[in-house]
N, CA, C and O atoms as a Maestro MAE file, in Angstrom:
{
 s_m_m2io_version
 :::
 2.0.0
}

f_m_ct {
 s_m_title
 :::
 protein
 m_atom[300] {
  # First column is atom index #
  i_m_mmod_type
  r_m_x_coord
  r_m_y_coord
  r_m_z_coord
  i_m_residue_number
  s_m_chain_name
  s_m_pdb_residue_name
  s_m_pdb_atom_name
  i_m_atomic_number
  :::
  1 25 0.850 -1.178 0.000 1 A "UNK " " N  " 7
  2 3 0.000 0.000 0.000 1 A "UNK " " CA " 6
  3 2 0.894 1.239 0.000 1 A "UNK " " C  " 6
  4 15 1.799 1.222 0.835 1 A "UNK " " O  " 8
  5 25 0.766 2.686 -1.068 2 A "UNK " " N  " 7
  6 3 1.182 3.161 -0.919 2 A "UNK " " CA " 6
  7 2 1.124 4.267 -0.426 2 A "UNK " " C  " 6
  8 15 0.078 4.878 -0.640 2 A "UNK " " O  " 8
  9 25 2.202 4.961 0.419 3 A "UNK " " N  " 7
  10 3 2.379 5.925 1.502 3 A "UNK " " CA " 6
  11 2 1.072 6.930 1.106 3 A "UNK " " C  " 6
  12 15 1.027 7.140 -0.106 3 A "UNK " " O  " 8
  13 25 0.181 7.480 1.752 4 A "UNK " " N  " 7
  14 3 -0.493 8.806 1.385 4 A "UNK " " CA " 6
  15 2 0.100 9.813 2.441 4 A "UNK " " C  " 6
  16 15 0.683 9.564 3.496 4 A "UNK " " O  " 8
  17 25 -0.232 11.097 1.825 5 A "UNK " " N  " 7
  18 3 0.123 12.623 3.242 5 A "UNK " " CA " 6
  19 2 -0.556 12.289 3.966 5 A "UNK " " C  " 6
  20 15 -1.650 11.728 3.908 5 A "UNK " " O  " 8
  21 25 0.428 12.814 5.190 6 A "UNK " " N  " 7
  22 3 -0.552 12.967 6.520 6 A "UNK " " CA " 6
  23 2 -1.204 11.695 6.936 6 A "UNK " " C  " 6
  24 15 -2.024 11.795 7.849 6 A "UNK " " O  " 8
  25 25 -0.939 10.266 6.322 7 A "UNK " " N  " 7
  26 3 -1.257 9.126 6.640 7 A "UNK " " CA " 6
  27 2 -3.107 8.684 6.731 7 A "UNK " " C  " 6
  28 15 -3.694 7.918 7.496 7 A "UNK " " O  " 8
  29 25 -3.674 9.649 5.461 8 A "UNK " " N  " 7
  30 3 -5.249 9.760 5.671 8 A "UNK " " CA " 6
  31 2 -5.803 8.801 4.635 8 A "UNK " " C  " 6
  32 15 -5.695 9.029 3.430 8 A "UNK " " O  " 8
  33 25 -6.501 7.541 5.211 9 A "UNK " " N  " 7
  34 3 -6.765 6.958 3.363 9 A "UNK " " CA " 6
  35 2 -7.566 7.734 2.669 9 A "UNK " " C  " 6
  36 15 -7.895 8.754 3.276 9 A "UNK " " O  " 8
  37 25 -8.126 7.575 1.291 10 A "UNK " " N  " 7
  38 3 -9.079 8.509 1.188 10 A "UNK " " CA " 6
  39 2 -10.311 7.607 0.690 10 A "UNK " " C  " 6
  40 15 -10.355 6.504 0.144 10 A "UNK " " O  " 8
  41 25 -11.372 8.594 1.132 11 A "UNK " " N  " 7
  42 3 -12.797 7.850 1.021 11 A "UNK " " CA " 6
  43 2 -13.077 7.543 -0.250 11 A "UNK " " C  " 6
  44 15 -12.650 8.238 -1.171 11 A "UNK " " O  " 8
  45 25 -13.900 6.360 -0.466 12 A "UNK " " N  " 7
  46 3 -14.490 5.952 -1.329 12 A "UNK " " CA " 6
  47 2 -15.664 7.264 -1.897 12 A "UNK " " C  " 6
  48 15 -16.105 8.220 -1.258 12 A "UNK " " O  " 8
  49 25 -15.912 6.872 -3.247 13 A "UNK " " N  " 7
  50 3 -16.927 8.086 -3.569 13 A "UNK " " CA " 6
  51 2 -18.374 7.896 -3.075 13 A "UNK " " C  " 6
  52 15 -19.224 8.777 -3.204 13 A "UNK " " O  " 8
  53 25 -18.561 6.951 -2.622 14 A "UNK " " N  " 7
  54 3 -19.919 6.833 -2.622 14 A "UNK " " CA " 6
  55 2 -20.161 6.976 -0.696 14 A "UNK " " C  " 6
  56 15 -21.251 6.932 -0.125 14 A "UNK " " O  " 8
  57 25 -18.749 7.153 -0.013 15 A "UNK " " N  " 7
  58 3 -19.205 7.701 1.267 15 A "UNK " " CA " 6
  59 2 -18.742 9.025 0.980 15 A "UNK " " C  " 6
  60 15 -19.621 9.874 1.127 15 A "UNK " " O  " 8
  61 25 -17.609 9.463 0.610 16 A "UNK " " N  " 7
  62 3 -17.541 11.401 0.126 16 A "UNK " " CA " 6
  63 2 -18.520 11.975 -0.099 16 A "UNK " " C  " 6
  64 15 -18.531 13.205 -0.049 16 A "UNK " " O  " 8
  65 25 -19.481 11.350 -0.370 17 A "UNK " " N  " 7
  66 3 -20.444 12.663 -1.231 17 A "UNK " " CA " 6
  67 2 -21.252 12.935 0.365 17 A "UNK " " C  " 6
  68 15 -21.116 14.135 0.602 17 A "UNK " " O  " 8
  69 25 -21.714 12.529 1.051 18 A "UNK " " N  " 7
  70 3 -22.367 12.108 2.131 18 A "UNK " " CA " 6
  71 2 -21.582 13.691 2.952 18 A "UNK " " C  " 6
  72 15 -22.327 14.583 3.360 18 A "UNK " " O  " 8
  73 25 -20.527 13.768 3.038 19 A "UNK " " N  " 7
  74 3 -19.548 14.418 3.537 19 A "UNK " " CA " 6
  75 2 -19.458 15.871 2.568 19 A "UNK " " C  " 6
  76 15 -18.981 16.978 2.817 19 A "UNK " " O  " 8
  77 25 -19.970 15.455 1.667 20 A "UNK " " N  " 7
  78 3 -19.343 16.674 0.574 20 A "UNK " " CA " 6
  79 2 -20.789 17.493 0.776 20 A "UNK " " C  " 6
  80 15 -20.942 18.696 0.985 20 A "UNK " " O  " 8
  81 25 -21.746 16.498 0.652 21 A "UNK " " N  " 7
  82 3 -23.134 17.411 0.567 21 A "UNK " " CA " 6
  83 2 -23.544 18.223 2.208 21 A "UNK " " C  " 6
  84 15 -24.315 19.181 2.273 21 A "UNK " " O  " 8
  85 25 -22.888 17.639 3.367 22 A "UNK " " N  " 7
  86 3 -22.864 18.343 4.526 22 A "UNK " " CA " 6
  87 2 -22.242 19.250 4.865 22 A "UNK " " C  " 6
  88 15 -22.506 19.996 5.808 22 A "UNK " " O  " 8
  89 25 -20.958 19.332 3.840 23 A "UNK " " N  " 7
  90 3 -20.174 20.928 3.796 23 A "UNK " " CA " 6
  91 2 -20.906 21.461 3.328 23 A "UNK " " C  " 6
  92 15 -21.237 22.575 3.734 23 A "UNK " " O  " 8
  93 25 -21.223 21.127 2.726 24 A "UNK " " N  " 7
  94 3 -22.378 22.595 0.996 24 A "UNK " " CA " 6
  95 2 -23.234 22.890 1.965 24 A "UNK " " C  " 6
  96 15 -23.347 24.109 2.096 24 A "UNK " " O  " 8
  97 25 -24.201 21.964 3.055 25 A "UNK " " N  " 7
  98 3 -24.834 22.222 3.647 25 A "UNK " " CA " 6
  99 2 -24.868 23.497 4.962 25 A "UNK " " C  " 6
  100 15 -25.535 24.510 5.174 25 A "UNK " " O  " 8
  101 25 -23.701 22.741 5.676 26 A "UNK " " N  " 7
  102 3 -23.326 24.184 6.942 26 A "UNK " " CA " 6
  103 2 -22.818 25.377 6.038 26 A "UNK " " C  " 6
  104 15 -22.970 26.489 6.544 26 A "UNK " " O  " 8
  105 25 -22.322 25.338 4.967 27 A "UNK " " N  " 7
  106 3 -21.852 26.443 4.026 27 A "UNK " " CA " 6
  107 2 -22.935 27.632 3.946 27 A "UNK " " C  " 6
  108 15 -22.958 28.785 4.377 27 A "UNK " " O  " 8
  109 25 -23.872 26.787 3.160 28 A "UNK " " N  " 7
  110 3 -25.449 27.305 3.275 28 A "UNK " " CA " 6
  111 2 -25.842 28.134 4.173 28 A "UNK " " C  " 6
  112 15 -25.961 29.343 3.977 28 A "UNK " " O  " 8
  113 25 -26.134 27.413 5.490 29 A "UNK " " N  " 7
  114 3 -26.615 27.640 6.700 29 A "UNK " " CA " 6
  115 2 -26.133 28.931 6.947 29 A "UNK " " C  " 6
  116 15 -27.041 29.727 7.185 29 A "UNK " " O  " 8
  117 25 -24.776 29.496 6.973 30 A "UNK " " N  " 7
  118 3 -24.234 30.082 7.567 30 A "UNK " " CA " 6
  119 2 -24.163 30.947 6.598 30 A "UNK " " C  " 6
  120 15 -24.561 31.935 7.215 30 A "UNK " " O  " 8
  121 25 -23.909 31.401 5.308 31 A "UNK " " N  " 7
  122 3 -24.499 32.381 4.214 31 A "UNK " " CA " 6
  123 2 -26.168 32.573 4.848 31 A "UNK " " C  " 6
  124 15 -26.464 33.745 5.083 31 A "UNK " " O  " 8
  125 25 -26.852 31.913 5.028 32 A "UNK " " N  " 7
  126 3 -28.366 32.226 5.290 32 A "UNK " " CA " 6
  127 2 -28.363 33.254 6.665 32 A "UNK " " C  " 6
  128 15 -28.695 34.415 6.907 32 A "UNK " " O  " 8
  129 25 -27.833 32.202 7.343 33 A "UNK " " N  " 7
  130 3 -27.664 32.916 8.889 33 A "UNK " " CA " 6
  131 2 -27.040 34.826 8.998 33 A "UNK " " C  " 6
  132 15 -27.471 35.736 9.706 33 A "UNK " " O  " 8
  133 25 -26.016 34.820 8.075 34 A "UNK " " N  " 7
  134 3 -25.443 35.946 7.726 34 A "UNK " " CA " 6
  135 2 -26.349 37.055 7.043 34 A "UNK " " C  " 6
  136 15 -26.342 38.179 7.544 34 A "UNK " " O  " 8
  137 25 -27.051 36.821 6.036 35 A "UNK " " N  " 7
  138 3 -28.039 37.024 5.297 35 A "UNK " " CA " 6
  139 2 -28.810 37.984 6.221 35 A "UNK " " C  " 6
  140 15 -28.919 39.210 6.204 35 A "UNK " " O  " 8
  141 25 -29.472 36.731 7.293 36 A "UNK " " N  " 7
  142 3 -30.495 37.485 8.290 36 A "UNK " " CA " 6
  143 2 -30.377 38.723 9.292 36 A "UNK " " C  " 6
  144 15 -31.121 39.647 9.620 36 A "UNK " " O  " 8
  145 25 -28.941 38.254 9.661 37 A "UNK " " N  " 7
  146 3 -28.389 39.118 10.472 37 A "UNK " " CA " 6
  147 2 -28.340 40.672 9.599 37 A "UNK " " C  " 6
  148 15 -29.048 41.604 9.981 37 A "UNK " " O  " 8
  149 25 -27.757 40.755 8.839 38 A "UNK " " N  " 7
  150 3 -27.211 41.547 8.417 38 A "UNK " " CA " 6
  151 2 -28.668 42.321 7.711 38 A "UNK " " C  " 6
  152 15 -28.583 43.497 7.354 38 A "UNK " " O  " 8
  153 25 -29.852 41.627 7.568 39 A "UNK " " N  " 7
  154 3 -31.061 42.169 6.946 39 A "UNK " " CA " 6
  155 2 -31.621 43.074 8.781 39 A "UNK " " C  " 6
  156 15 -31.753 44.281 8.980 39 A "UNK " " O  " 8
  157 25 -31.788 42.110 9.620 40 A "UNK " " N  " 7
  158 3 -32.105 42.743 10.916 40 A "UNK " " CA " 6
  159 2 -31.345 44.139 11.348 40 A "UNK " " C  " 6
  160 15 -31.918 45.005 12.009 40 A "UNK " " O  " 8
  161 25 -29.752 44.268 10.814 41 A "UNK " " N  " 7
  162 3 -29.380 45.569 10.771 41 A "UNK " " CA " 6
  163 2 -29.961 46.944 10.262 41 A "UNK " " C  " 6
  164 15 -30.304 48.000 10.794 41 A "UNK " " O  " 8
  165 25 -29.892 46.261 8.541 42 A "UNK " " N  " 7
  166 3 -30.014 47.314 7.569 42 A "UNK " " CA " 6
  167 2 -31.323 47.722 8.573 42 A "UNK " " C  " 6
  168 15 -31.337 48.903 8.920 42 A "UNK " " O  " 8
  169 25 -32.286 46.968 9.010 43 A "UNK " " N  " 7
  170 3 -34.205 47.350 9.363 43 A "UNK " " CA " 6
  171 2 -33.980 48.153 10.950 43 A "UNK " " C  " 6
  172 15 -34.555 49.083 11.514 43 A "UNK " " O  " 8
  173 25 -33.203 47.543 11.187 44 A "UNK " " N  " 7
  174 3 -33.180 48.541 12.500 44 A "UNK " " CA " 6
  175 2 -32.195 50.230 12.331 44 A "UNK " " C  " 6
  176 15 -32.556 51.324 12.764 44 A "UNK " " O  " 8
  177 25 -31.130 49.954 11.692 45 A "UNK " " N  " 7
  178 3 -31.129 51.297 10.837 45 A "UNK " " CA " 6
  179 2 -31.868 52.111 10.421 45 A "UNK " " C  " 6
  180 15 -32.131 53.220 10.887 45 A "UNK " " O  " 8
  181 25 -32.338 51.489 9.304 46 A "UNK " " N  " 7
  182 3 -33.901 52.032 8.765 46 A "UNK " " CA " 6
  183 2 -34.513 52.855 9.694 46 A "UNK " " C  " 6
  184 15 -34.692 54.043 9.427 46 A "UNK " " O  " 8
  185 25 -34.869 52.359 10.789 47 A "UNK " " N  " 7
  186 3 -35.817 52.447 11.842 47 A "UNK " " CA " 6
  187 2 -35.421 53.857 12.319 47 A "UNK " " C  " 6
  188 15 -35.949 54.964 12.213 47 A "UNK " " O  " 8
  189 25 -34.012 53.282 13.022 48 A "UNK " " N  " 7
  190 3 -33.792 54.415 13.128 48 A "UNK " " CA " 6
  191 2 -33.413 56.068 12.626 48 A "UNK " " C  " 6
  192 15 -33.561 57.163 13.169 48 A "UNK " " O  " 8
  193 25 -32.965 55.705 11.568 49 A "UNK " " N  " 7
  194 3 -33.011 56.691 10.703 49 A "UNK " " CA " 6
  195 2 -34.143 57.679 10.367 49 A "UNK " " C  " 6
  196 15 -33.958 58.895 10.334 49 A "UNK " " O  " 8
  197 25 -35.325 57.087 10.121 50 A "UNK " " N  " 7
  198 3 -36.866 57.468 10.162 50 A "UNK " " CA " 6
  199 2 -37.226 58.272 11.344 50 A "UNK " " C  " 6
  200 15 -38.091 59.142 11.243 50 A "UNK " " O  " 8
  201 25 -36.443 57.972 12.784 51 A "UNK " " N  " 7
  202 3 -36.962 58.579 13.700 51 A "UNK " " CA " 6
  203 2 -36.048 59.562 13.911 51 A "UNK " " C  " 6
  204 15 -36.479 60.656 14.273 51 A "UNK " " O  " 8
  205 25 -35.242 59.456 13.809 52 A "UNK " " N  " 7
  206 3 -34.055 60.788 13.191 52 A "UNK " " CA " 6
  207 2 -34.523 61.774 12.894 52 A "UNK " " C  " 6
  208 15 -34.632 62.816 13.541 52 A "UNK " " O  " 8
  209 25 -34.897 61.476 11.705 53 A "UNK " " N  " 7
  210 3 -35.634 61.964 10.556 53 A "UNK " " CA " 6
  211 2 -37.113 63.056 10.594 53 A "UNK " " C  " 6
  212 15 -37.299 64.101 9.969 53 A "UNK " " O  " 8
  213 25 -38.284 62.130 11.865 54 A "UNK " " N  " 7
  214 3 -38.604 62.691 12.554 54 A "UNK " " CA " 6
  215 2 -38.847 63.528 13.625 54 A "UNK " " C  " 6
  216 15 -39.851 64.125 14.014 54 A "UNK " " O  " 8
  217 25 -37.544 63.430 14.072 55 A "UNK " " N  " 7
  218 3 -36.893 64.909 14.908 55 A "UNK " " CA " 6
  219 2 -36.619 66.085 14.643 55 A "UNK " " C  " 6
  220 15 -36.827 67.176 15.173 55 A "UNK " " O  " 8
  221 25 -35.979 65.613 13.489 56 A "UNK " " N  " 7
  222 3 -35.554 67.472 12.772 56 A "UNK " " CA " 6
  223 2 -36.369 67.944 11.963 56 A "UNK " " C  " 6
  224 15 -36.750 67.368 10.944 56 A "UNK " " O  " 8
  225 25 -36.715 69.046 12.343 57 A "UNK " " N  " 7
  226 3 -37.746 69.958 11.642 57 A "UNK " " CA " 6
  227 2 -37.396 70.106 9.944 57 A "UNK " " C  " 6
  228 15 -36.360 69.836 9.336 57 A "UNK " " O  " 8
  229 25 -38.424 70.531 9.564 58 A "UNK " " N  " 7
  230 3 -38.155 70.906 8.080 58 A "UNK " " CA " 6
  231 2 -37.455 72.218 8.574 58 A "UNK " " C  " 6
  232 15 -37.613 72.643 9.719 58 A "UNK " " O  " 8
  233 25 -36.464 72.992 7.385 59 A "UNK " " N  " 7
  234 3 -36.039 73.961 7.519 59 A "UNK " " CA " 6
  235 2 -35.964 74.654 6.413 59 A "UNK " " C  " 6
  236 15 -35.288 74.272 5.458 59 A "UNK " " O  " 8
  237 25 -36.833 76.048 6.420 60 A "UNK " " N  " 7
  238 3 -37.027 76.899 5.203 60 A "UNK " " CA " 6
  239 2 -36.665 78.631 5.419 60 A "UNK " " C  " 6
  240 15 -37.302 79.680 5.321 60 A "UNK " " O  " 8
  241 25 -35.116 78.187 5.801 61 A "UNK " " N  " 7
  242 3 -35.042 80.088 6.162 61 A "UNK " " CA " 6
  243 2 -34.390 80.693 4.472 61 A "UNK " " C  " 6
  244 15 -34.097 80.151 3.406 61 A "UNK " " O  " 8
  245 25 -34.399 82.215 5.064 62 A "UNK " " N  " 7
  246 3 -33.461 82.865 3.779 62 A "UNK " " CA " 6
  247 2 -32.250 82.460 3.614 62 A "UNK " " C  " 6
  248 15 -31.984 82.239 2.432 62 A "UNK " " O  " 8
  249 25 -31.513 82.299 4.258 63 A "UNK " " N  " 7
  250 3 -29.996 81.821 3.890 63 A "UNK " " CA " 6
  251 2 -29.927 80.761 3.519 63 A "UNK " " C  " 6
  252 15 -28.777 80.446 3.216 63 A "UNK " " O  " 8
  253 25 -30.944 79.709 3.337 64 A "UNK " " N  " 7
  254 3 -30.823 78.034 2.834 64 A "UNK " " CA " 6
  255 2 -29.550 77.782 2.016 64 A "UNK " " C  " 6
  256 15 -28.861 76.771 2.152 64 A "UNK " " O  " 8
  257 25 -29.271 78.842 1.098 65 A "UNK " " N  " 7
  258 3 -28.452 78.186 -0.034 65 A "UNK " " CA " 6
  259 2 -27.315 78.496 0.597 65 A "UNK " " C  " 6
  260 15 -26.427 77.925 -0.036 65 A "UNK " " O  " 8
  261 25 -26.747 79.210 1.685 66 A "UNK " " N  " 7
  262 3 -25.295 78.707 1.838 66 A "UNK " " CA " 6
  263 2 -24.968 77.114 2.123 66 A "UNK " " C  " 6
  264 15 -25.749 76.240 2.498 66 A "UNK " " O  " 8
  265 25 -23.778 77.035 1.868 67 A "UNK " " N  " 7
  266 3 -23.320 75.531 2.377 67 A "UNK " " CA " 6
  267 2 -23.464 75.289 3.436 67 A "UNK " " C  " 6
  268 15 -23.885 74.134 3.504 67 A "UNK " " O  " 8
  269 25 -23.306 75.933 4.849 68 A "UNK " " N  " 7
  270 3 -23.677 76.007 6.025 68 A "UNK " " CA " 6
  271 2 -24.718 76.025 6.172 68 A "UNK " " C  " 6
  272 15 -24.832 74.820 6.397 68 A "UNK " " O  " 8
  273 25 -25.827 76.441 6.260 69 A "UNK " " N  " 7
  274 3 -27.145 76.425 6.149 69 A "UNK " " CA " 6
  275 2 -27.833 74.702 5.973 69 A "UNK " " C  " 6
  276 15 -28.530 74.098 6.789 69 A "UNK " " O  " 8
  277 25 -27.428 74.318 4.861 70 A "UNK " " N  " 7
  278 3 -28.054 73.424 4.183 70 A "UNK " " CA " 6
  279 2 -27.238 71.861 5.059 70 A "UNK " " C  " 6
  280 15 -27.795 70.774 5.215 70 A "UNK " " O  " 8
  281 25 -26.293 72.110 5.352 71 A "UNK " " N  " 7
  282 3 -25.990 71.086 6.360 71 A "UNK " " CA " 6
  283 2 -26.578 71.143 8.131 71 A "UNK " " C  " 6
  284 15 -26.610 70.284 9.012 71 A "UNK " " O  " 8
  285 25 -26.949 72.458 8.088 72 A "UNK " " N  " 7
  286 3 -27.562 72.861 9.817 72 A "UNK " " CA " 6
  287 2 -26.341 73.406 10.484 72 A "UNK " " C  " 6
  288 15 -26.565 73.272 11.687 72 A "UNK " " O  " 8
  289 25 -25.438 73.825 10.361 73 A "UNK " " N  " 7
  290 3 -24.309 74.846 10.489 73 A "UNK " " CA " 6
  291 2 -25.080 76.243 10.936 73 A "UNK " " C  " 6
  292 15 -25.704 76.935 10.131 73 A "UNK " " O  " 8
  293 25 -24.888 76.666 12.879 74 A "UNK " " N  " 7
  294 3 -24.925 78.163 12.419 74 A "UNK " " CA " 6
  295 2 -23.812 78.695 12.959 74 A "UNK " " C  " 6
  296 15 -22.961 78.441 13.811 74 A "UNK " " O  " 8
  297 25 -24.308 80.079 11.637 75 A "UNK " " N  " 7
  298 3 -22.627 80.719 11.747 75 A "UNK " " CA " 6
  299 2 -22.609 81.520 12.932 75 A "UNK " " C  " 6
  300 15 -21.575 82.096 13.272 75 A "UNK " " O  " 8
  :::
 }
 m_bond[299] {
  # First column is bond index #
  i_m_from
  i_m_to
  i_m_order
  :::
  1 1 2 1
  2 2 3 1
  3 3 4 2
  4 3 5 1
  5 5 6 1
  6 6 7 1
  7 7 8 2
  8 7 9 1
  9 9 10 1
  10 10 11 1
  11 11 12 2
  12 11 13 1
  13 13 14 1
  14 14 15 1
  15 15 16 2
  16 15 17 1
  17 17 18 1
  18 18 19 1
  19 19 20 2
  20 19 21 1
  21 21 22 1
  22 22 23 1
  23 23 24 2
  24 23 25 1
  25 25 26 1
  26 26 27 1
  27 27 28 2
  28 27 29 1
  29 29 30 1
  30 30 31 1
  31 31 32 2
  32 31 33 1
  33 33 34 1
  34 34 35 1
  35 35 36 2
  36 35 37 1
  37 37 38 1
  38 38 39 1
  39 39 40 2
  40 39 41 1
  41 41 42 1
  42 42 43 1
  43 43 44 2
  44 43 45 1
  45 45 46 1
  46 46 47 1
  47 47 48 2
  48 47 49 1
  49 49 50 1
  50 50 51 1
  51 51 52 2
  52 51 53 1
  53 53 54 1
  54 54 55 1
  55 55 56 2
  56 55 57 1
  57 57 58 1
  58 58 59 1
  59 59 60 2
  60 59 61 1
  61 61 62 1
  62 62 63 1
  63 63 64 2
  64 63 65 1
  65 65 66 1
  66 66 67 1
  67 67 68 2
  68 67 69 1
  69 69 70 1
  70 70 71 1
  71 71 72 2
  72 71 73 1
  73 73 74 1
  74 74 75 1
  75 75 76 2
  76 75 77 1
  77 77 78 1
  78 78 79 1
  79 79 80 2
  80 79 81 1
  81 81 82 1
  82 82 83 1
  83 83 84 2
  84 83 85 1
  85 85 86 1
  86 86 87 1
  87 87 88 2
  88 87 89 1
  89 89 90 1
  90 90 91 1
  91 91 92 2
  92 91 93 1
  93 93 94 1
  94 94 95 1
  95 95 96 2
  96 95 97 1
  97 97 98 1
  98 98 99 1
  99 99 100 2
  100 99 101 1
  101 101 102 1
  102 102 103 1
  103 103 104 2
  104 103 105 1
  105 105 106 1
  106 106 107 1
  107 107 108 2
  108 107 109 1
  109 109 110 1
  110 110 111 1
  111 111 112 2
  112 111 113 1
  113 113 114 1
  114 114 115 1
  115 115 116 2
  116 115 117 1
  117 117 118 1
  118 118 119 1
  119 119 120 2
  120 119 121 1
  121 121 122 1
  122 122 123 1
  123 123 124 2
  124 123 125 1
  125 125 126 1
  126 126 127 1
  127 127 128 2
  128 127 129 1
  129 129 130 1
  130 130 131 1
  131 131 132 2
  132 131 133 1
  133 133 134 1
  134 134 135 1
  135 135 136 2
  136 135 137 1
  137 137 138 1
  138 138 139 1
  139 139 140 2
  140 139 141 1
  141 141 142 1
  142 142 143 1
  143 143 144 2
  144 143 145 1
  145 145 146 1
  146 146 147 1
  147 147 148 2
  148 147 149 1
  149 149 150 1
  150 150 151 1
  151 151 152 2
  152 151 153 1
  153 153 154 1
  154 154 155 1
  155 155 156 2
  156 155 157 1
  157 157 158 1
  158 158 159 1
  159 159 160 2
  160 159 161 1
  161 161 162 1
  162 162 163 1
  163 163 164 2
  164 163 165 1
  165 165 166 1
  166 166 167 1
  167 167 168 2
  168 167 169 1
  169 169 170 1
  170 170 171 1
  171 171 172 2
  172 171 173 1
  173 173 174 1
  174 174 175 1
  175 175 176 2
  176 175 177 1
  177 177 178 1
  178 178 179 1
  179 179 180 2
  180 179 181 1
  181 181 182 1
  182 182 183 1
  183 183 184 2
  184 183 185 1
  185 185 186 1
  186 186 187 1
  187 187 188 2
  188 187 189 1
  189 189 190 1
  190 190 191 1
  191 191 192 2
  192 191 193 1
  193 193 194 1
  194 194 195 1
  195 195 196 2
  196 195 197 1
  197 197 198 1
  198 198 199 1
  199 199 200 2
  200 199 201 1
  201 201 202 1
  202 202 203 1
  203 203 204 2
  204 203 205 1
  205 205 206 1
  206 206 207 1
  207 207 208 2
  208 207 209 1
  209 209 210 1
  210 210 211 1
  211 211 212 2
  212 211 213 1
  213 213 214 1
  214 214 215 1
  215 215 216 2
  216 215 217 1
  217 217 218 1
  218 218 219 1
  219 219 220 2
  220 219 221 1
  221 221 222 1
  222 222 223 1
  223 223 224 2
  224 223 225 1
  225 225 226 1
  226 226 227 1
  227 227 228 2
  228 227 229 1
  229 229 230 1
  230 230 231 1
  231 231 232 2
  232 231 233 1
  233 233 234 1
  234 234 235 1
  235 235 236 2
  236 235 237 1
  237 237 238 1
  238 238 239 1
  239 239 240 2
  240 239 241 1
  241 241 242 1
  242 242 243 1
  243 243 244 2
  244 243 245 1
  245 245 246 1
  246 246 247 1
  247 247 248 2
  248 247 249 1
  249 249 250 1
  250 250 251 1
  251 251 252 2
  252 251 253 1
  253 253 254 1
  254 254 255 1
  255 255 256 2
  256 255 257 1
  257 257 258 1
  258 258 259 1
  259 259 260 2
  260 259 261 1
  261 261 262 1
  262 262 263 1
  263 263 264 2
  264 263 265 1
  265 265 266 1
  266 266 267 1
  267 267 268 2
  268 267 269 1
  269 269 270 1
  270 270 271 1
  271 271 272 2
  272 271 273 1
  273 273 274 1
  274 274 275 1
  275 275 276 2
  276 275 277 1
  277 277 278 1
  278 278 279 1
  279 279 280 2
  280 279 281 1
  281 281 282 1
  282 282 283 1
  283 283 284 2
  284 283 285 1
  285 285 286 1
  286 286 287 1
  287 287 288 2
  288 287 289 1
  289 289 290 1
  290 290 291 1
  291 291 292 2
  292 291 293 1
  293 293 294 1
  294 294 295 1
  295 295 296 2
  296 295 297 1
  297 297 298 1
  298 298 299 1
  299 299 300 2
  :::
 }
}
């Protein structure tokens, strides 16, 4: 029999796949899992942003068009 690395035989194909389709699987899982998380962010962002949003008044003075102005800068 000859030497393999690391002294590992290697599996037959018809138990590999068994093994191969449970990587693809937690692979999955954990793209999904990520997915969610990262959707629960963007929405609570959202959220908050909106209420932000609802704090600050509209603002319609004469000076609007300076650059200061239009960011909420007073001089």
């Amino acid at each position: 029999m000859p030497a393999l690395p690391f002294g590992a035989p290697a599996l037959p194909l018809d138990e590999a796949g068994k093994y191969v389709a449970a990587a693809y699987l937690v692979f999955f899982a954990i793209v999904i899992l990520y997915v969610a998380i990262m959707a629960a962010r963007v929405s609570r962002m959202e959220r908050d942003l909106a209420e932000l949003d609802a704090l600050v008044p509209d603002r319609e003075d004469d000076d609007a068009d300076t650059p200061a102005a239009r960011v909420g800068v007073v001089e």
